[in-house]
C-alpha positions in Angstrom: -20.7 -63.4 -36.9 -17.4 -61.9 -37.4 -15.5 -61.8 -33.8 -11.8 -61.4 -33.5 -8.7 -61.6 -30.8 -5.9 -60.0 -30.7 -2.6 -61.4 -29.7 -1.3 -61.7 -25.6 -0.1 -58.7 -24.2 1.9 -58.5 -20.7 0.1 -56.6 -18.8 0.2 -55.0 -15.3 -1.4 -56.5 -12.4 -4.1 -54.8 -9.8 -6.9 -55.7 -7.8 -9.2 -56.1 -10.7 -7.0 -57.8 -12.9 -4.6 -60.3 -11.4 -3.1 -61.7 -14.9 0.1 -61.5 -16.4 -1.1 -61.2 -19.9 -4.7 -60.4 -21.6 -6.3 -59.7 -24.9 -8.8 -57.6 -26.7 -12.0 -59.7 -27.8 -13.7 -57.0 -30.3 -16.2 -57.5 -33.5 -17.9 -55.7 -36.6 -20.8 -54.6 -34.4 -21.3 -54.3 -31.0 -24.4 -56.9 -31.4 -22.0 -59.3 -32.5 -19.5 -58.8 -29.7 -22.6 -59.2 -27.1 -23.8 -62.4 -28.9 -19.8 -64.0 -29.0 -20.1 -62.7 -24.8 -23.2 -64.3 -23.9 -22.0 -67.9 -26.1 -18.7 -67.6 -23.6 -20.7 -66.8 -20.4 -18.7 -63.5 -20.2 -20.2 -61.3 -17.3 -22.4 -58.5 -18.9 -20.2 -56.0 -16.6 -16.9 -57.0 -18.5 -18.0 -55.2 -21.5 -15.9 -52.3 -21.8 -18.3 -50.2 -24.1 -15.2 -47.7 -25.0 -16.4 -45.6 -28.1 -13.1 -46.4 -30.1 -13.0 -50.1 -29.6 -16.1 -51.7 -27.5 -14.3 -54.5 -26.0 -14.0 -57.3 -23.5 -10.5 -58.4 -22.2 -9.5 -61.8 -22.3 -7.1 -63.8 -20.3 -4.9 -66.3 -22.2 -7.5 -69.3 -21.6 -10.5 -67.2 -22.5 -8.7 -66.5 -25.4 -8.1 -70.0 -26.3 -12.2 -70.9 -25.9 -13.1 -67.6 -28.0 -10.8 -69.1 -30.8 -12.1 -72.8 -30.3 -15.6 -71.1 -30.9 -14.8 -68.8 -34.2 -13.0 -66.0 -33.4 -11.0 -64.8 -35.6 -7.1 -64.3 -34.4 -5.4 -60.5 -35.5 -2.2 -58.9 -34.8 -2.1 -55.2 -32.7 -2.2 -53.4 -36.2 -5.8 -54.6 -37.1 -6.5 -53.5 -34.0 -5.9 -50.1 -34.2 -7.3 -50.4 -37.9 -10.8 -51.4 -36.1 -10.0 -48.4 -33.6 -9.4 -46.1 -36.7 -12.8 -46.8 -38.1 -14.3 -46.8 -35.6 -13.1 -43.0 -34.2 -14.0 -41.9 -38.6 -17.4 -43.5 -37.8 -17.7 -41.5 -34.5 -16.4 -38.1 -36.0 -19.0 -38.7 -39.0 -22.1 -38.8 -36.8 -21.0 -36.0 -34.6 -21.0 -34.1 -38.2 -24.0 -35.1 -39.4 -26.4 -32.5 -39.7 -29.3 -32.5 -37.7 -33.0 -33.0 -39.5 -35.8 -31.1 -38.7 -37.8 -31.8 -35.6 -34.6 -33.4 -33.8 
């Protein structure tokens, strides 16, 4: 299982999210991502299922456990790499031609 964070970010403060700093938990596959969410009791509803970069947020101590347990730490550029990949993977689906009978 492949499962990576990204480094703090400050970030601004409202109702839903009263932190001063968060991260990006993302993965290879969205499977994996739901597996590393259920082994950190992450709500089901935090899943941000964003078609560039599925994601959960993480505050600084989530962060800390999802390292403890294997995930892998990144800098902001991987990030958008995984982004980017993701968005070439998008585009090349929406492409694909249709087969018969679909």
């Amino acid at each position: 299982m492949t499962v990576y964070v990204d480094d703090l970010r400050m970030c601004l403060r409202n109702r839903n999210w009263p932190y001063k700093q968060s991260c990006h938990l993302v993965a290879d596959t969205i499977e994996e991502l739901y597996l590393f969410g259920v082994l950190m009791n992450l709500k089901p509803e935090w899943f941000q299922n964003k078609p560039e970069l599925p994601h959960y947020d993480l505050t600084k101590g989530m962060r800390r456990k999802a390292v403890k347990l294997g995930a892998i730490e990144i800098g902001g550029g991987a990030i958008v790499e995984l982004m980017n990949k993701n968005r070439q993977l998008l585009a090349k689906k929406q492409n694909r031609p249709k087969c018969a009978g679909q």
